[in-house]
C-alpha positions in Angstrom: 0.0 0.0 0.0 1.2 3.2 -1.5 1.9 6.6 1.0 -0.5 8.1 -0.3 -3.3 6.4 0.2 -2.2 5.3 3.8 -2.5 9.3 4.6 -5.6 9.2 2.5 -7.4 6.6 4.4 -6.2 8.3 7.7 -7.9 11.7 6.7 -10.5 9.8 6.2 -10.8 8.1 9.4 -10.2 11.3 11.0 -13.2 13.0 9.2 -16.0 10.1 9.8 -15.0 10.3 13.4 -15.2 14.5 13.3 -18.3 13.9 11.7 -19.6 11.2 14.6 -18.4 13.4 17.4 -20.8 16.0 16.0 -23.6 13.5 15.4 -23.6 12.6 19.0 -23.0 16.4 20.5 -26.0 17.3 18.7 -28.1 14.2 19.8 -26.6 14.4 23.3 -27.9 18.1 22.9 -31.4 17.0 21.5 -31.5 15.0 24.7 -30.8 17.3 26.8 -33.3 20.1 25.0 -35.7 17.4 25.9 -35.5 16.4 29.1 -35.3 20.1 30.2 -38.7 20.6 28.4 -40.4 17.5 30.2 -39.2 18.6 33.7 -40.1 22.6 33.4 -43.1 22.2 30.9 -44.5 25.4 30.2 -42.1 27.3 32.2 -39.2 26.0 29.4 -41.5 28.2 27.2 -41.7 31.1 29.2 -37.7 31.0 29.4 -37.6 30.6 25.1 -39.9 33.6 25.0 -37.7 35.7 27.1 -34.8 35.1 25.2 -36.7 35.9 21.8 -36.8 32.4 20.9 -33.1 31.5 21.5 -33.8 27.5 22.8 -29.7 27.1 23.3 -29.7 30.0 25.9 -33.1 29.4 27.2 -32.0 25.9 28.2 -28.7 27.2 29.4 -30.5 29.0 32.3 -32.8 26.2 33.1 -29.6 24.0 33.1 -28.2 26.5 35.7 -30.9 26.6 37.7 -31.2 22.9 37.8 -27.8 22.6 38.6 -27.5 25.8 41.9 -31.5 23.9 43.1 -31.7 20.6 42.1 -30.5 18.8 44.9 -33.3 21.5 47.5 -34.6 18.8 49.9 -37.9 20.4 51.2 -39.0 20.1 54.5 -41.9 18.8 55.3 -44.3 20.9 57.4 -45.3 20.5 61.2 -49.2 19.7 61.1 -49.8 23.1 63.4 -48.1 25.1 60.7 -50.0 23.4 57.9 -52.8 24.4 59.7 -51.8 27.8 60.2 -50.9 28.1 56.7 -54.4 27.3 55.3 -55.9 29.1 57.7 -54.0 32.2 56.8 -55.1 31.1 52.8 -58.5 31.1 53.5 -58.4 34.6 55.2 -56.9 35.9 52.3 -59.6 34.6 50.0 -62.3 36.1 52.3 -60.7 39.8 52.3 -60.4 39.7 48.6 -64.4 40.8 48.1 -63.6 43.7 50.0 -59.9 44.5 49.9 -58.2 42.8 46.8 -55.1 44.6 46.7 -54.6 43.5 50.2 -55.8 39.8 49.5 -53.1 39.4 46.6 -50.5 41.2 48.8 -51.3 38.5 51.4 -51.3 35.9 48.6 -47.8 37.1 47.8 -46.1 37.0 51.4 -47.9 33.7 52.4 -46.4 32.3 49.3 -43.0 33.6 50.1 -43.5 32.5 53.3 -44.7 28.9 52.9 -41.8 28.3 50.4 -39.4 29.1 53.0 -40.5 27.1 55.5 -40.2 24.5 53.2 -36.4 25.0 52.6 -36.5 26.9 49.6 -34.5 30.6 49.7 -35.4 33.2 51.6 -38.4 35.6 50.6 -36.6 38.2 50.3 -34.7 36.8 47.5 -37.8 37.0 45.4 -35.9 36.0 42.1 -34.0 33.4 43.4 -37.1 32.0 45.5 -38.6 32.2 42.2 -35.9 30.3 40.5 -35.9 27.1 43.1 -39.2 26.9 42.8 -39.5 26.7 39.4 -36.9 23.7 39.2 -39.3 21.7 42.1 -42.7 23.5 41.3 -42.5 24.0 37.6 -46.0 23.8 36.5 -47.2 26.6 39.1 -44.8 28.8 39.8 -46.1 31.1 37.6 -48.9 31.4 39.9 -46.5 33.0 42.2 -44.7 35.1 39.8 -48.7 36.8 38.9 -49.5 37.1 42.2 -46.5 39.4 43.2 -46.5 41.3 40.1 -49.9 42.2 41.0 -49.2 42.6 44.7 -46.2 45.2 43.7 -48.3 47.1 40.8 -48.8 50.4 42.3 -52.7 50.5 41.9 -52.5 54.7 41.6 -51.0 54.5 38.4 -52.5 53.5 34.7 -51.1 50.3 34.7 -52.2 48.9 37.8 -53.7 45.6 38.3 -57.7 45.3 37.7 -59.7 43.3 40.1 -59.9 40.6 38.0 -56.6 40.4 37.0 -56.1 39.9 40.5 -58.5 37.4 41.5 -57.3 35.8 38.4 -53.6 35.5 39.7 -55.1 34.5 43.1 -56.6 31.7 41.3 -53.2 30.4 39.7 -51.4 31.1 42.7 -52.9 28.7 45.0 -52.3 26.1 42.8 -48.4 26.4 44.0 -49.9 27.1 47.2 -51.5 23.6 47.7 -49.0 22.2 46.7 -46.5 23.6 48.8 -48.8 23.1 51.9 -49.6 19.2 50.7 -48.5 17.0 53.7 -46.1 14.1 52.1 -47.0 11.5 50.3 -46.6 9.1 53.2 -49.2 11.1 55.6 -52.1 11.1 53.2 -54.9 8.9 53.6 -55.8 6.5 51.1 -57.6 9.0 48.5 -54.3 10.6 48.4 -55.1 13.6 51.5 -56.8 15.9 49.4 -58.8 18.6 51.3 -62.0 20.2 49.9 -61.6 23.5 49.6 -64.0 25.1 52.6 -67.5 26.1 50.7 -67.9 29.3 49.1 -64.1 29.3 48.6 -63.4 27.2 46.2 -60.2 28.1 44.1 -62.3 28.8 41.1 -65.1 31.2 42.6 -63.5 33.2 45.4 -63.5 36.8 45.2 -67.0 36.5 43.4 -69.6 37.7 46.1 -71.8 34.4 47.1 -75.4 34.4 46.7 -77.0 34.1 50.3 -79.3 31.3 50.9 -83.5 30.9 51.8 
């Protein structure tokens, strides 16, 4: 065998192999794309959105956040404040037909509140709160993100948040809420521990004045 076609067949070697290294970046890439989009659902989207539709550095900041939150253990809650959670919840609900703003800006600290207890980042680290949650929680946090945007919308000004807009963000909000307050897995009964939401205050019709009875 000739030189020259020794060095030929090596360059060719060397570019199938170039070539495969790509192939499996690209799938290993694909893969990657994918699994981010299972675990964060519709909060991946949100995250393409804001980066104008760049997927490569939207999934680069899920990938970071999955990588400073993903190991979060929460903590479970102590039954008295579970209690003392909901109780505070349902409070909130009930001022909403006569104070709103106030009910959302409840809404907003209970949440920020709850997640703490749970182990997640301090309130006062609304973003990165936000963030922790979102790797854990991803299918409600936005809940939380509507319900302080309204609770810190100055209600003088034009673009404050209407009533409805607020109950609306209420609404989402507890989603995240319940499930933040949900005892383990291992303390509910056998139809999984689910509590009916007390009547007239059902996640869906709150804030809507209820029609008295007789």
């Amino acid at each position: 065998m000739s030189t020259g076609l020794i060095i030929a067949l090596i360059v060719i070697v060397a570019v199938l192999l170039v070539v495969a290294a790509v192939i499996a970046l690209r799938a290993r890439g694909t893969r990657h794309g994918g699994n981010l989009k299972r675990r964060f659902g519709p909060e991946y989207d949100r995250a393409v959105a804001r980066h104008d539709g760049d997927t490569k550095a939207a999934e680069r900041e899920l990938a970071q956040r999955v990588e400073r939150h993903g190991s979060l253990h929460e903590r479970p809650l102590e039954p008295a404040e579970r209690e003392r959670f909901e109780a505070r919840w349902t409070a909130a609900q009930k001022r909403f037909v006569d104070s709103p703003r106030e009910a959302v800006t409840e809404a907003d600290r209970l949440l920020a509140e709850l997640a703490g207890a749970r182990g997640f980042p301090d309130g006062g680290r609304y973003e990165e709160q936000l963030d922790a949650l979102s790797v854990h929680h991803a299918r409600h946090v936005d809940g939380y993100r509507r319900v302080h945007r309204a609770a810190h919308t100055d209600g003088d000004q034009g673009a404050g948040a209407g009533t409805e807009e607020m109950r609306e963000s209420m609404v989402e909000a507890r989603a995240l809420f319940e499930d933040l307050v949900r005892p383990p897995r291992h303390e509910r009964g056998a139809d999984g521990g689910g509590r009916a939401p007390a009547r007239g205050h059902h996640p869906w019709s709150f804030g809507k004045r209820q029609p008295k009875e007789g």
